[in-house]
C-alpha positions in Angstrom: -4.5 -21.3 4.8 -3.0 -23.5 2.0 0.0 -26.0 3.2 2.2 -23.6 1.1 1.6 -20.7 2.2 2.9 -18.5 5.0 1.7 -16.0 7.5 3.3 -13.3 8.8 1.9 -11.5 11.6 2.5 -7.9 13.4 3.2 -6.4 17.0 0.0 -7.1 17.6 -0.9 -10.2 16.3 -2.4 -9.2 12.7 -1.6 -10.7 9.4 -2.9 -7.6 8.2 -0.7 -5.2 10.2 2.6 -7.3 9.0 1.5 -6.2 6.0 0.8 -2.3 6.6 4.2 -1.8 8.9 6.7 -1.2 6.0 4.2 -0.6 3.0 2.7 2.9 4.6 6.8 3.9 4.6 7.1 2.5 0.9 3.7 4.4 0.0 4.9 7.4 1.6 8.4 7.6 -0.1 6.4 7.1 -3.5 4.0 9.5 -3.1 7.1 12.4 -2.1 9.3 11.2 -5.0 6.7 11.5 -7.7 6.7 8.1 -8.4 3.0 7.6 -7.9 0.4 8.9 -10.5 -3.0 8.2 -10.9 -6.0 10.1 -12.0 -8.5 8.4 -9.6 -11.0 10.7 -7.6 -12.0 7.7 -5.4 -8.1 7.3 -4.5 -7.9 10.9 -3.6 -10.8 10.6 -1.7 -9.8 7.8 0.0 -6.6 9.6 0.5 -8.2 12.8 1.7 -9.8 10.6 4.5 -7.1 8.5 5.9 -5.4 8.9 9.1 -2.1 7.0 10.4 -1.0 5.7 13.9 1.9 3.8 15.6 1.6 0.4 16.5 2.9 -1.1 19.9 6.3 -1.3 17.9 6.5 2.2 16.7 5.4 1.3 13.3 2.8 3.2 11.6 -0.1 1.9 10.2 -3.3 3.1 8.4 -6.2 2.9 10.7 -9.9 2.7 9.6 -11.2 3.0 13.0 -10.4 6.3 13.2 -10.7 8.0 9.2 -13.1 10.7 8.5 -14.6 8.3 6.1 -13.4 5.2 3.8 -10.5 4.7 3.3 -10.2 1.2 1.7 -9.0 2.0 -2.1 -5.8 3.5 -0.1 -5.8 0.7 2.5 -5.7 -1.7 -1.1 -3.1 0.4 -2.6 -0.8 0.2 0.5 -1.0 -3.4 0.8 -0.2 -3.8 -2.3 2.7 -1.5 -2.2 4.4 -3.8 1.0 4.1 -6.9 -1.1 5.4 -6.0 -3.9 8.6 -4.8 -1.5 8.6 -7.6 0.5 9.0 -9.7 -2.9 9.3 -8.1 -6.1 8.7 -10.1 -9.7 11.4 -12.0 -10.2 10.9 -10.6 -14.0 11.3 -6.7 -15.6 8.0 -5.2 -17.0 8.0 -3.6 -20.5 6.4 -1.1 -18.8 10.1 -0.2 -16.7 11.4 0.4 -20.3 9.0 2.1 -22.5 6.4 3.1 -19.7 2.7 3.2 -19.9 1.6 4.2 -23.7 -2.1 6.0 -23.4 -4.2 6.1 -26.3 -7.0 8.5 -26.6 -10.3 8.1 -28.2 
């Protein structure tokens, strides 16, 4: 890793699992407020297939090992989700104003 840059690491010693802890909670409470929209069938998929389970500390965590099939667009979108949390833009999006404008051709 670069000399700037930190790591984080979970209960069990993964970078990855630091990560995953609090973003499958912020996923969660996005996905029951409505505040998560897409029209992706691979994301459903993905979805459709993925099973959580605690970690040594309680916290729970997406785990590939044991989905019915892949689940790595969700396992993306999660991570995603607990960075962005963990340190949002220091700027607003236009998109927080106006929202997304769609265009159909």
């Amino acid at each position: 890793m670069g000399q700037n840059s930190m790591q984080i690491r979970g209960a069990n010693g993964s970078i990855l699992d630091a990560i995953q802890q609090p973003a499958v909670d912020h996923l969660e409470a996005a996905v029951l407020n409505q505040q998560l929209r897409h029209d992706n069938p691979v994301l459903d998929w993905c979805a459709s297939n993925a099973v959580t389970v605690p970690d040594p500390s309680g916290a729970r965590k997406l785990a590939k090992d044991r989905a019915i099939e892949r689940i790595d667009g969700l396992v993306a979108l999660t991570m995603a989700l607990g960075l962005y949390y963990r340190e949002p833009p220091a700027f607003k999006s236009v998109y927080g104003e106006r929202g997304i404008v769609a265009i159909d051709v």
